[in-house]
C-alpha positions in Angstrom: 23.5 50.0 -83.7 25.0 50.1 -87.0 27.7 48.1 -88.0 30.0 51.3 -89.0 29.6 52.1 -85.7 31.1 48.5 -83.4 34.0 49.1 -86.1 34.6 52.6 -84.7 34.2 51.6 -81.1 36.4 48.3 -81.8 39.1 50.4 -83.6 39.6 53.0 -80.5 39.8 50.5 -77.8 42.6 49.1 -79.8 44.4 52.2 -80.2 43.6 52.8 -76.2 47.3 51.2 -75.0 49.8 52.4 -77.6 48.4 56.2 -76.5 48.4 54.9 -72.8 52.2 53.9 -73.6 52.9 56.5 -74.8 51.7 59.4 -72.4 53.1 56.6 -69.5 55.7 58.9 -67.7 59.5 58.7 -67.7 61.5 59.2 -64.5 64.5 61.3 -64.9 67.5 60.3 -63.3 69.8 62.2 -60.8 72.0 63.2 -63.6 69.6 64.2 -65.6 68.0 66.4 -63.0 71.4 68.2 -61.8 72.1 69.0 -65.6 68.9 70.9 -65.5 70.2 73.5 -62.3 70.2 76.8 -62.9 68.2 76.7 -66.5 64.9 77.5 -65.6 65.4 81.8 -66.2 67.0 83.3 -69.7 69.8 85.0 -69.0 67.8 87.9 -70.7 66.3 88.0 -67.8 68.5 88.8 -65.7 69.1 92.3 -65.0 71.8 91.9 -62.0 73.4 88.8 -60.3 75.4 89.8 -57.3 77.1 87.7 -54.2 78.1 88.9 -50.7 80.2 87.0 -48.7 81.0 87.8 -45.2 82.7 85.8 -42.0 83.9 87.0 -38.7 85.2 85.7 -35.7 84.8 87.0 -32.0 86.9 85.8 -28.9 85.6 85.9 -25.4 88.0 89.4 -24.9 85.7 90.7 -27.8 88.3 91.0 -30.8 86.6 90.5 -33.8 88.5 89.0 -37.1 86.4 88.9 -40.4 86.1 90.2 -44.1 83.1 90.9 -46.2 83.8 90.0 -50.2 81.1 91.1 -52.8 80.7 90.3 -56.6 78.2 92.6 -58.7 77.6 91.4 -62.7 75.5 93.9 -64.4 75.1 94.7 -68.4 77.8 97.4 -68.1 80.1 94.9 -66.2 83.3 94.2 -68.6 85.0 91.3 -65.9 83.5 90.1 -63.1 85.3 91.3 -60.0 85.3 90.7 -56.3 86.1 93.8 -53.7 86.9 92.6 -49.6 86.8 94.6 -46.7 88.7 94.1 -43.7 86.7 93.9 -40.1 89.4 94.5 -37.5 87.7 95.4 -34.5 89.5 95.8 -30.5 87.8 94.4 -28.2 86.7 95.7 -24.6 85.7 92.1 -22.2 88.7 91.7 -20.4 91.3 93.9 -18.9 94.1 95.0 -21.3 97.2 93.0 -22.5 95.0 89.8 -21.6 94.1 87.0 -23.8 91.4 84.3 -23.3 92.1 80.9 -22.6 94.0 78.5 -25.0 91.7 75.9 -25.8 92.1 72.3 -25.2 88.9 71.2 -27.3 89.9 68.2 -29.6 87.4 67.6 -33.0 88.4 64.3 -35.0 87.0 63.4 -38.4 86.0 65.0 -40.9 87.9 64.1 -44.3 84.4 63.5 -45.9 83.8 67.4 -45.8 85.6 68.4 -48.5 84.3 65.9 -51.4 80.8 67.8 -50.5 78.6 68.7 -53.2 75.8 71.6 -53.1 75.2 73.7 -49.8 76.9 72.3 -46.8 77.3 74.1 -43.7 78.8 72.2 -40.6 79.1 73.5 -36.9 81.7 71.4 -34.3 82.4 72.6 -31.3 84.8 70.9 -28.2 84.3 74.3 -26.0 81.6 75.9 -23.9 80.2 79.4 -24.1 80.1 79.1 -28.3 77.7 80.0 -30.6 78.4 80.1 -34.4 76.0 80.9 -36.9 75.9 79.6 -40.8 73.5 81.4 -43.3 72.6 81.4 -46.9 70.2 84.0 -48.5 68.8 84.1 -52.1 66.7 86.9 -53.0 65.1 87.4 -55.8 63.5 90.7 -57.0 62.0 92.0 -60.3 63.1 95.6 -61.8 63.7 97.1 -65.3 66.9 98.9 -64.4 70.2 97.4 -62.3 71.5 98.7 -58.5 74.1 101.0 -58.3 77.4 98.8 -58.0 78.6 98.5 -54.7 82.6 98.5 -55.1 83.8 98.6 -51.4 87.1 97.6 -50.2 90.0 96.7 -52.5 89.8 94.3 -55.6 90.4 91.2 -55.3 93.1 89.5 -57.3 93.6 85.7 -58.5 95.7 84.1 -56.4 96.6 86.8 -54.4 95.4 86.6 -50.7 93.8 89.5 -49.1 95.2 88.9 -45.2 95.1 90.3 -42.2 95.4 89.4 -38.8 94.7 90.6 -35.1 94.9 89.3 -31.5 91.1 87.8 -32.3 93.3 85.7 -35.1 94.2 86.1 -39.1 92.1 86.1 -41.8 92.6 85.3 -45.4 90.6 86.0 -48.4 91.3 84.1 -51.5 90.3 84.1 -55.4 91.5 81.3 -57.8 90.5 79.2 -60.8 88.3 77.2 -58.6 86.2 80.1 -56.6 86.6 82.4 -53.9 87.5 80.7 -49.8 87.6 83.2 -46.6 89.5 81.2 -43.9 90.0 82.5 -40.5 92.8 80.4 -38.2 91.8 82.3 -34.5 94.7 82.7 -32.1 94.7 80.7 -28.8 94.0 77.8 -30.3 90.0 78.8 -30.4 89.3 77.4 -33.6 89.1 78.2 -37.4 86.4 78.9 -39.9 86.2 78.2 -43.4 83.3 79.4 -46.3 83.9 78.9 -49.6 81.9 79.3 -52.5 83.2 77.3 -56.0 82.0 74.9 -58.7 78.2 75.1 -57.8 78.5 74.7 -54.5 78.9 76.3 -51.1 80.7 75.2 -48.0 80.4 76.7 -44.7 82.5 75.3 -41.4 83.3 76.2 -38.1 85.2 74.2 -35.9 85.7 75.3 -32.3 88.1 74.1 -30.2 88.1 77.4 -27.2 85.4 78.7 -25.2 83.7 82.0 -25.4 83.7 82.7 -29.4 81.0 84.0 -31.7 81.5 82.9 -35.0 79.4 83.6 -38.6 80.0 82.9 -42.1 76.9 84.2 -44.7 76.3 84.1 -48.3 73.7 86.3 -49.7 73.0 85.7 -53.5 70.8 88.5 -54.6 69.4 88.5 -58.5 67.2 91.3 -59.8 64.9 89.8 -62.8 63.8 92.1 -65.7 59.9 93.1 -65.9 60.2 93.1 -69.8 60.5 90.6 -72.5 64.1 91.1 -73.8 65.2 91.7 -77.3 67.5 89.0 -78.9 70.1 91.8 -78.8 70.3 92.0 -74.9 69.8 88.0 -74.7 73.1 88.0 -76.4 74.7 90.6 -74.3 73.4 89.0 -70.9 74.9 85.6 -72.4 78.7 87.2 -72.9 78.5 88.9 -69.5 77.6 85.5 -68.0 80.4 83.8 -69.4 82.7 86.0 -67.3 82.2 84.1 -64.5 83.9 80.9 -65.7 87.1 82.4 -64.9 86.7 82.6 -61.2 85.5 79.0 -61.2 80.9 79.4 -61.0 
């Protein structure tokens, strides 16, 4: 073999480590990893982002307590806005005028629950005869044109409660710097249930202290993606109605 050739040879085994070094990979940290949430699609993209909140709360007489709060950000969207509806609902169980049992349930602990991060849901229950129910949906469709926006029930305003109450319980809706919280207190001492959704992250908790309730609190965050390749014009656009939503606290 020529002597050009060892020379070659012996010149790209030599290189062999730096390039190994260098192509070695790098671990991200946590940090670095949560910083990278919710990048991964151009807000070009996105053709509609919309949120649907509900929770309700049933007694053993069959009086059912809740409220359904939506959000829909399209192109045409100027300020993002969330509408509630009421549920108010008479039940039929029990004969009328009576009221179920007050419950003597205890439930200690606890304080950790509200320094969660991310999606947390949490069912505890001191009663018999419950069942309670915490859901979150993402769906994720493609289209070149936005849904019709759904605008149901009254607007909701910053730090205004939307309340109501019934003999199932009350029920408050609330919308502030820091996201939007439904929180139902039922009557009887049955319980209470709690969902909020606020700074990245979603709680959902039921505590049930009575016996006989049906409780549920679901979040359904729906996005419709674009088919197209966007101009830079509606990147822009998509950016600026994005932005809306630091108000309410996302």
């Amino acid at each position: 073999m020529k002597t050009s050739m060892w020379l070659a040879m012996a010149c790209l085994a030599a290189s062999l480590p730096s390039h190994a070094e260098a192509l070695k990979p790098i671990e991200l940290k946590d940090q670095e990893l949560a910083n990278l949430r919710g990048r991964y699609v151009m807000p070009g993209r996105i053709v509609s982002f919309g949120i649907v909140m509900s929770s309700t709360w049933q007694n053993a007489k069959g009086d059912v307590i809740g409220a359904t709060s939506t959000l829909q950000v399209q192109q045409s969207t100027i300020k993002p806005q969330f509408y509630v509806s009421m549920i108010d609902e008479k039940g039929t169980g029990t004969a009328p005028g009576s009221a179920p049992s007050a419950g003597t349930g205890v439930v200690t602990g606890g304080n950790g629950l509200a320094t969660t991060e991310g999606v947390t849901q949490v069912v505890r229950a001191a009663g018999d005869n419950n069942a309670a129910y915490n859901n979150v949906d993402i769906n994720v469709t493609k289209a070149n044109e936005a849904p019709a926006i759904q605008t149901q029930g009254n607007a909701l305003a910053a730090n205004t409660p939307a309340v109501i109450s019934n003999e199932a319980g009350s029920m408050s809706v609330t919308s502030s710097g820091t996201g939007v919280q439904m929180n139902i207190v039922a009557n009887n001492n049955q319980g209470s249930a709690m969902q909020r959704l606020a700074q990245g992250g979603l709680m959902q908790n039921t505590t049930l202290l009575g016996a006989g309730n049906r409780v549920t609190n679901l979040t359904s965050l729906n996005v419709v993606l674009r088919e197209n390749v966007p101009t830079a014009g509606a990147l822009s656009g998509s950016l600026d109605q994005l932005k809306g939503l630091r108000t309410p606290g996302f």
